[in-house]
C-alpha positions in Angstrom: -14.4 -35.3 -44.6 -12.0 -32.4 -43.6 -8.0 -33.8 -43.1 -5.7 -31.7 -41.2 -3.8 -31.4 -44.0 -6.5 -29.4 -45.6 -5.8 -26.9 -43.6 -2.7 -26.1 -44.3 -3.3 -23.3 -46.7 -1.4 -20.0 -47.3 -2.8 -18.0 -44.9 -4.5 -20.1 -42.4 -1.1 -20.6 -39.9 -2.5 -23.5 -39.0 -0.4 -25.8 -36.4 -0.6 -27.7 -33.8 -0.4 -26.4 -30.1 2.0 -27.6 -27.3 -0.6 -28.4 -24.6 -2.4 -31.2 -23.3 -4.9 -32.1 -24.3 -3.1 -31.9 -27.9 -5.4 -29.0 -29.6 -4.8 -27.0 -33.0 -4.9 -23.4 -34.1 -6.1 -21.2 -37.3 -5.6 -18.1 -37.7 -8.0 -15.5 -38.2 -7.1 -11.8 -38.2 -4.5 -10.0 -36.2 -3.4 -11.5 -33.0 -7.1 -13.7 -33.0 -7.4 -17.5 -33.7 -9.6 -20.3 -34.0 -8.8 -23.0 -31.5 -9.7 -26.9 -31.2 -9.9 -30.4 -30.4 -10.2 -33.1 -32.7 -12.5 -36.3 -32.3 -12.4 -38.3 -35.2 -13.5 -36.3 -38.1 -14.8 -33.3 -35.8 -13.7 -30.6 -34.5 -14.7 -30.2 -31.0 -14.2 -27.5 -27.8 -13.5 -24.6 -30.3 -12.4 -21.0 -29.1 -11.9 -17.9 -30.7 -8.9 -16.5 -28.0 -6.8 -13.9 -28.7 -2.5 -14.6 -28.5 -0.4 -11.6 -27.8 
């Protein structure tokens, strides 16, 4: 079972985004990152996009 707060490693910038519907981010490399949904203990409409 993965918590958000498992996430939050050195590194990882992981945070919540200011949209609806409420998604989070990862970071990945450069100006790339991992982007999702949650639904209970999944993690669901994930993106790799590309900020900046």
């Amino acid at each position: 079972m993965t918590h958000q707060n498992d996430l939050s490693l050195p590194g990882f910038d992981f945070h919540r985004l200011q949209v609806k519907p409420t998604r989070y981010s990862i970071h990945v490399n450069g100006s790339w990152c991992v982007t999702f949904e949650w639904d209970g203990e999944d993690a669901t409409n994930v993106d790799l996009e590309q900020y900046h």
